[in-house]
C-alpha positions in Angstrom: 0.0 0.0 0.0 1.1 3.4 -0.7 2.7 5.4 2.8 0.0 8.3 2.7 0.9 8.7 6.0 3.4 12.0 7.2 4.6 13.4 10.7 5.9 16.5 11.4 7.6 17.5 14.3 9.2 21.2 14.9 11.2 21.7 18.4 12.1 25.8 18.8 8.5 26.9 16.4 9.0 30.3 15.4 12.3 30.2 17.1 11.0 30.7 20.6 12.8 27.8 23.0 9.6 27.1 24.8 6.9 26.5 21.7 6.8 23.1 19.7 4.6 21.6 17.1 3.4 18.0 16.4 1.3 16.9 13.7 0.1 13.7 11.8 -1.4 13.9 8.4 -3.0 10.5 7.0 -4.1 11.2 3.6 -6.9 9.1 1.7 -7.9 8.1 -1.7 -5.7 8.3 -5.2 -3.6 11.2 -4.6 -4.0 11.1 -0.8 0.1 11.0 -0.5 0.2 14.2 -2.3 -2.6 15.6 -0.4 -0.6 14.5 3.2 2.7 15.9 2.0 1.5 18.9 0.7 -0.4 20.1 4.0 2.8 18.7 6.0 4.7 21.4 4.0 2.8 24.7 4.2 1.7 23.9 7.7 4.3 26.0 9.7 4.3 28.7 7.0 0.8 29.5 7.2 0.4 29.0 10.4 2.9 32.1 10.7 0.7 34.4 9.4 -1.7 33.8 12.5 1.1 34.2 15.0 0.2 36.8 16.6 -3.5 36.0 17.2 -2.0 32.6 18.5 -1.5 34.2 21.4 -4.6 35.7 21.6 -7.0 33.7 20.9 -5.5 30.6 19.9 -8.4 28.8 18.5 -9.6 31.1 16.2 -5.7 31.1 15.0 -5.4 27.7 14.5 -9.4 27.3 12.7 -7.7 30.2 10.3 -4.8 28.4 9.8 -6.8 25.3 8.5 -9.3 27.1 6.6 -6.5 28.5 4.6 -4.6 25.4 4.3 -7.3 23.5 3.0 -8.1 26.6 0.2 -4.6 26.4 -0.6 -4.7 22.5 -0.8 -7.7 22.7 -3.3 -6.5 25.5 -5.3 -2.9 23.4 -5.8 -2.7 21.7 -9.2 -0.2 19.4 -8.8 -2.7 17.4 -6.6 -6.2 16.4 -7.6 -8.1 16.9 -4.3 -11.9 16.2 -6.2 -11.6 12.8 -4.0 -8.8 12.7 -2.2 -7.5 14.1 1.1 -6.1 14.0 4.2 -6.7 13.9 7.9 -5.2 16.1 11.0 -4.0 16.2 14.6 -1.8 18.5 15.6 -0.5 20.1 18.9 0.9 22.8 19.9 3.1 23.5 22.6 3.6 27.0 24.5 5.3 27.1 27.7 2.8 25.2 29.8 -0.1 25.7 27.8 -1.2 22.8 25.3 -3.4 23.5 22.0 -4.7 20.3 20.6 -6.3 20.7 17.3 -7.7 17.7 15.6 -10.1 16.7 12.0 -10.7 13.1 11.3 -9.5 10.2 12.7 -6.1 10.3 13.3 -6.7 10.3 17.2 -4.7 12.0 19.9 -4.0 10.8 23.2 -2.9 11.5 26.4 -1.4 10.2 29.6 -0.6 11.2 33.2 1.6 9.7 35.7 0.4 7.3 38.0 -3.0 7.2 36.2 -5.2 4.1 38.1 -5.7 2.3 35.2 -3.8 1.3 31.6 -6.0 3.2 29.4 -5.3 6.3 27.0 -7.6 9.3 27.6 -8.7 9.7 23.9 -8.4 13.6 23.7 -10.7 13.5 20.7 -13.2 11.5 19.3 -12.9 10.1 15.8 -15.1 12.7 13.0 -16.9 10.2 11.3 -20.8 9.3 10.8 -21.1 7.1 14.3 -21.3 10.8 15.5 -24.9 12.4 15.7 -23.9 15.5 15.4 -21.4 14.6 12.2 -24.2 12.3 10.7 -26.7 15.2 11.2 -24.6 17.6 9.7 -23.8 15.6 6.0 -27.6 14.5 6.0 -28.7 18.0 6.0 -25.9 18.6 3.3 -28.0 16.1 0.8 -25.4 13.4 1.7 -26.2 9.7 1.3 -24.7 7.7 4.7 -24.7 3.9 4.3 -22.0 1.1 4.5 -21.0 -0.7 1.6 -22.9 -3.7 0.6 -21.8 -7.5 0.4 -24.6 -9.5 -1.2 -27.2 -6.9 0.5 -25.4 -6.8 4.0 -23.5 -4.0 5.3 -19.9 -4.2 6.0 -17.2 -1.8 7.7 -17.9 1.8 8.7 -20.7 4.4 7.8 -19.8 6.0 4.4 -20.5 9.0 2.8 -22.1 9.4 -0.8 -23.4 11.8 -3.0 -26.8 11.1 -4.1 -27.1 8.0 -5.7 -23.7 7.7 -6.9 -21.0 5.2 -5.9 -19.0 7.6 -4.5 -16.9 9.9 -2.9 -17.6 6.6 0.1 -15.4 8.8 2.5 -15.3 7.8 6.0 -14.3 10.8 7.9 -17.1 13.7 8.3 -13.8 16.6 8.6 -11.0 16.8 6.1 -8.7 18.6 4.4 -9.0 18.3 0.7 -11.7 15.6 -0.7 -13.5 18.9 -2.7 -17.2 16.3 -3.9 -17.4 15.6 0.1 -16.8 18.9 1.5 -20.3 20.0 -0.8 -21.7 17.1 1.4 -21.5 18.6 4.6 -17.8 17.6 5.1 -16.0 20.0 6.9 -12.1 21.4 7.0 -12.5 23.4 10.5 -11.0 21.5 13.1 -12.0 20.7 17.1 -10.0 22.7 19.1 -8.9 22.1 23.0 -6.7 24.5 25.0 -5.1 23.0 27.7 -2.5 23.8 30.9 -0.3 21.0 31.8 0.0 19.8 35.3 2.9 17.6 36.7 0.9 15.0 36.2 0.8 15.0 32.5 3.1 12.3 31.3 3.0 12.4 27.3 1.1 12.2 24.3 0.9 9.9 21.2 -0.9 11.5 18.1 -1.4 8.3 15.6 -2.8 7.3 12.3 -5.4 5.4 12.2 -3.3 2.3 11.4 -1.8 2.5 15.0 -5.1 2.5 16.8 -6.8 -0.5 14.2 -3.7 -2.5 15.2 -3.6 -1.8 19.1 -5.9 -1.0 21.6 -4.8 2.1 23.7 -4.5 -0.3 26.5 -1.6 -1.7 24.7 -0.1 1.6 23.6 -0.3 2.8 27.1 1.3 0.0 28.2 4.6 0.0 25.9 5.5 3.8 26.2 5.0 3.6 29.7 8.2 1.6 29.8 9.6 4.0 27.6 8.7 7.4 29.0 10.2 6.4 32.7 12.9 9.5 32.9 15.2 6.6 34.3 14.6 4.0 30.9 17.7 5.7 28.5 15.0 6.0 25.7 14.0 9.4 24.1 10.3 10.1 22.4 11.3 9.2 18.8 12.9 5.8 20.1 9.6 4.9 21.9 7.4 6.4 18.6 8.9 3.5 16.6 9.2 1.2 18.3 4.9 1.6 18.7 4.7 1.8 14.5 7.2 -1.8 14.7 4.1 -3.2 17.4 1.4 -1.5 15.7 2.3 -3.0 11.9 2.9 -6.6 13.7 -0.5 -6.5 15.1 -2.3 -5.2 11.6 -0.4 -8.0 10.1 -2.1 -10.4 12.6 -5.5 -9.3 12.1 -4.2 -9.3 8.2 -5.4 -5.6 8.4 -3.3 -3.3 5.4 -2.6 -0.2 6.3 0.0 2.5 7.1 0.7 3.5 10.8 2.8 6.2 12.0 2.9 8.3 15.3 4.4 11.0 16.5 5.0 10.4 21.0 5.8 13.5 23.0 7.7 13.4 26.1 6.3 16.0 28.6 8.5 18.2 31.3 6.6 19.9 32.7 8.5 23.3 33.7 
């Protein structure tokens, strides 16, 4: 299968010490790679020109930042967005202050230290039709929600088409990209959370959905936590691959093909 999967990571943003950015792009359909890449390059410079309302108002920076990126993504001609695209979840990081921004299903998750049980707190949801505020939304756009048929029996997840037709079938309800879709009610704007770290906040693991298919969060939790102890040698980037080597061994056991990639942060607090 084709990687349409990209990561971007970008320690000193803007050249300030205490700001970072971490993203994961998963793109979908024919020129989905193109799509991923694409975003994972103008990210940072258009992001730039909302700097200073970033400090401001930080979600209206960052729901400008995607509008824009996803005009600029369409308008591009080197990629054919009419049904392709790509997902997004990225954070930010200022000082103490977290800004989680998030469209699709490339999930983010968090962790703190000695949580009571092994399970990832899912920061988002997935943006997809099992929503009923998503499903409502691309109904009311004159969308066409079903599954795909075998022999008259649904099978996988809820899909969206236009009219009649046999496609765009796109399972996310937010996007960047995928222009037929975004007529059905699909939108580019992300969810955005701001958040203030506390001690307790341990890291975070932004994945494709190829990571999550192949491991429960259970199981995530439970191999970075080995990694993430300040006393276990191993930095973020060791502890990110070696959950894509776990992730892509698990896939292959539920003969699942797909990409996976993940992007862990380490966080000190200060």
């Amino acid at each position: 299968e084709t990687q349409q999967d990209e990561t971007l990571i970008a320690e000193n943003l803007f050249g300030q010490d205490d700001c970072a950015l971490y993203a994961v792009f998963d793109g979908h359909g024919s020129e989905g790679h193109k799509a991923a890449a694409y975003v994972k390059r103008i990210f940072i410079e258009v992001l730039e020109n909302y700097r200073q309302l970033l400090i401001v108002e930080p979600a209206a920076a960052i729901k400008r930042t995607f509008r824009e990126i996803n005009d600029l993504l369409v308008e591009n001609e080197d990629v054919d967005t009419y049904m392709s695209g790509t997902t997004a979840s990225v954070v930010i990081r200022r000082g103490n202050q977290l800004i989680l921004a998030h469209l699709g299903d490339s999930r983010v998750g968090r962790e703190e230290k000695e949580a009571n049980d092994d399970a990832m707190r899912d920061v988002y949801s997935d943006h997809n039709c099992t929503d009923p505020q998503e499903l409502d939304r691309v109904l009311r756009s004159g969308a066409r929600v079903q599954q795909l048929q075998d022999d008259g029996a649904g099978d996988g997840p809820l899909r969206i088409f236009k009219g009649s037709l046999p496609y765009p079938g796109i399972v996310v309800s937010r996007s960047l990209g995928d222009d037929v879709a975004q007529r059905l009610g699909v939108l580019c704007e992300p969810e955005v959370q701001i958040r203030e770290l506390t001690p307790d906040d341990c890291y975070l693991i932004l994945a494709t959905d190829g990571v999550w298919d192949g491991m429960s969060s259970e199981a995530a939790v439970a191999l970075v936590d080995r990694e993430a102890r300040a006393d276990s040698g191993v930095d973020a980037a060791t502890a990110s691959a070696r959950l894509n080597a776990a992730a892509l061994k698990a896939l292959d056991a539920h003969q699942i093909d797909d990409n996976v990639s993940n992007v862990c942060v380490f966080i000190r607090y200060h």
